[in-house]
C-alpha positions in Angstrom: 10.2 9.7 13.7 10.4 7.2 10.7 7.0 7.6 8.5 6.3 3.7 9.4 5.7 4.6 12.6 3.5 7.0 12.1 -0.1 6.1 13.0 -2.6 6.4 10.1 -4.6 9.5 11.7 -0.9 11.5 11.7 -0.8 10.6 8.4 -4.3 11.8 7.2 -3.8 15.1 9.3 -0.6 15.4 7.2 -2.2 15.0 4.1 -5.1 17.2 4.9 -2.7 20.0 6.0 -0.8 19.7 2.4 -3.7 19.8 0.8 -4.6 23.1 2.5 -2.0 24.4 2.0 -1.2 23.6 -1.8 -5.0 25.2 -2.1 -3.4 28.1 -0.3 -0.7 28.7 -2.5 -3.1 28.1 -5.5 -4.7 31.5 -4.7 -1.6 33.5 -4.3 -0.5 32.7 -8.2 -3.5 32.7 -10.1 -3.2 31.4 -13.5 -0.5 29.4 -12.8 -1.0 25.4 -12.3 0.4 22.2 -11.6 -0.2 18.9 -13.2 1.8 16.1 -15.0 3.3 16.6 -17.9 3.5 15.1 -21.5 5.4 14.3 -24.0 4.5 17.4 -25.8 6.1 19.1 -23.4 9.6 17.2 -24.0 11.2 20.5 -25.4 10.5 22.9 -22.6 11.8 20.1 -19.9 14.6 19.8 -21.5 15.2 23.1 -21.3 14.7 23.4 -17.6 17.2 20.4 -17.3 20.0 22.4 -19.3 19.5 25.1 -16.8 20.0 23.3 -14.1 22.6 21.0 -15.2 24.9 24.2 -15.4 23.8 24.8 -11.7 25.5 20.8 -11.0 29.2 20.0 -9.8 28.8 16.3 -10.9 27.0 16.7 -14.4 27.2 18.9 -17.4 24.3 19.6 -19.9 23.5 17.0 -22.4 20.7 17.5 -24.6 20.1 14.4 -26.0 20.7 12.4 -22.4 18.2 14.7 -21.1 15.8 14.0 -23.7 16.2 10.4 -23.5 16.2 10.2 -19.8 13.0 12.4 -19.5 11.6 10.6 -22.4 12.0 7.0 -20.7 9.6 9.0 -17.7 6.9 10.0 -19.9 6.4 7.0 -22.0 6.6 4.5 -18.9 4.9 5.9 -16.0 5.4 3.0 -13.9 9.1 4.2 -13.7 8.1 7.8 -12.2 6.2 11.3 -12.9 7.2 14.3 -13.4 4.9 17.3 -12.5 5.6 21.1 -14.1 4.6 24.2 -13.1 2.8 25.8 -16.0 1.2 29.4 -17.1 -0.8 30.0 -20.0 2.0 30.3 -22.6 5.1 28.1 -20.8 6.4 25.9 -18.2 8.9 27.1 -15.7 9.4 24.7 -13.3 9.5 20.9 -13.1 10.1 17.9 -10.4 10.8 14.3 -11.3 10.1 11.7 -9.2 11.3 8.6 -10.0 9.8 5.0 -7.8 11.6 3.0 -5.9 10.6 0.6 -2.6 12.1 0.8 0.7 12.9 -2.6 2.4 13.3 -0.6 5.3 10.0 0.9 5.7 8.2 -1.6 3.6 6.5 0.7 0.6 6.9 2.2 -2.0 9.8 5.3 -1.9 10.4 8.2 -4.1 13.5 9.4 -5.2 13.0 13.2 -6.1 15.9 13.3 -8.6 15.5 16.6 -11.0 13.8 20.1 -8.9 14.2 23.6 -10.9 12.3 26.5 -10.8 13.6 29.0 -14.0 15.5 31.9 -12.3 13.2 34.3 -13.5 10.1 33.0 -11.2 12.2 32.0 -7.9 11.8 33.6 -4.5 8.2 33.5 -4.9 6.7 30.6 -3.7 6.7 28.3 -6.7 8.6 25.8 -5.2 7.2 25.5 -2.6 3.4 25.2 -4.7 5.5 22.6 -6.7 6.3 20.1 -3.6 3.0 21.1 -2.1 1.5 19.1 -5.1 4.6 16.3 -4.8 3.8 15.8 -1.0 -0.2 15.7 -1.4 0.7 13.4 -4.8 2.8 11.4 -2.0 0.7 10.9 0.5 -2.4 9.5 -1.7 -0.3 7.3 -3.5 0.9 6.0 0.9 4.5 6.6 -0.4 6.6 5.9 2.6 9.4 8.2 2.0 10.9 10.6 -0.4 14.7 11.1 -0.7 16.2 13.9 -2.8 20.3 14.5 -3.5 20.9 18.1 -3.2 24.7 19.8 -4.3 26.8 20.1 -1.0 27.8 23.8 -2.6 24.1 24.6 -3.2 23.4 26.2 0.2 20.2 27.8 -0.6 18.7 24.8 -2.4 19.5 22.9 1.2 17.8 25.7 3.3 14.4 25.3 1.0 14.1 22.0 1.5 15.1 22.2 5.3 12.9 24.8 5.8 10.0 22.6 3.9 10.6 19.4 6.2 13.8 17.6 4.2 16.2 16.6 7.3 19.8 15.3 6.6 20.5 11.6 6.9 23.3 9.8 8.2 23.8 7.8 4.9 26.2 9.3 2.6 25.1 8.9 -0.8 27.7 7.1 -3.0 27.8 6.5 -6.9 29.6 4.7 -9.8 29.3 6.0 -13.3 28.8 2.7 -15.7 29.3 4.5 -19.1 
């Protein structure tokens, strides 16, 4: 069912249950936060997007386009947010969310365009505290919809997101490189 159809209440309950559930996940990795990040913490995203641009088919790791890309985030956050997982000592794991509006449902959209967890920490539950915190972040803000692009040879980064409430669309996503 499209989110504009959706009654309020549904969408309250939905955003009550996040936000049990992101508390829930809180307790299981103590120490361990999420929150926006800075610019201060430029060099460790760009990092994580190095990491996983060797994971893409379609791009290849470019420092200094990461750094200006993440960069144009941080210093305008009107454009978007992005949101790291962090201990005590480092950050590793990171979402950015860039905004858009949907004609269609008549709102504000996000467009989840970067998602890594470092290799070292997945398969236990971080990901899944990380998009707790994007879908509570969601729901205050009454985004309408978010839409992520996930690698078509990236079969276990499908079934998280399936298995977290991403369903497939019937539009096929399409793109032209201007530079």
């Amino acid at each position: 069912m499209p989110s504009s159809k959706i009654p309020k209440s549904a969408l309250a309950e939905m955003s009550a249950d996040l936000s049990d559930r992101a508390e829930r996940t809180k307790g299981i990795h103590p120490g361990i936060r999420v929150e926006p990040a800075t610019i201060e913490d430029l060099p460790e995203l760009i990092e994580l997007m190095m990491e996983l641009m060797t994971l893409q088919g379609d791009f290849t790791p470019n420092r200094e386009a990461h750094e200006r890309g993440l960069a144009l985030i941080l210093e305008q956050p009107n454009r978007g947010r992005i949101f790291v997982l962090r201990s005590d000592d480092r950050i590793f794991g990171m979402v950015n969310l860039l905004f858009t509006i949907s004609t269609a449902l008549g709102g504000l959209a996000i467009l989840l365009e970067d998602f890594i967890i470092h290799p070292n920490h997945r398969g236990q539950g971080y990901g899944s505290m990380l998009l707790d915190y994007v879908f509570d972040f969601a729901a205050k803000k009454d985004f309408k919809r978010i839409t992520l692009l996930t690698d078509k040879i990236g079969a276990d980064a499908q079934n998280f997101f399936k298995k977290i409430g991403f369903e497939y669309s019937n539009m096929i996503p399409m793109r032209r490189l201007t530079t």
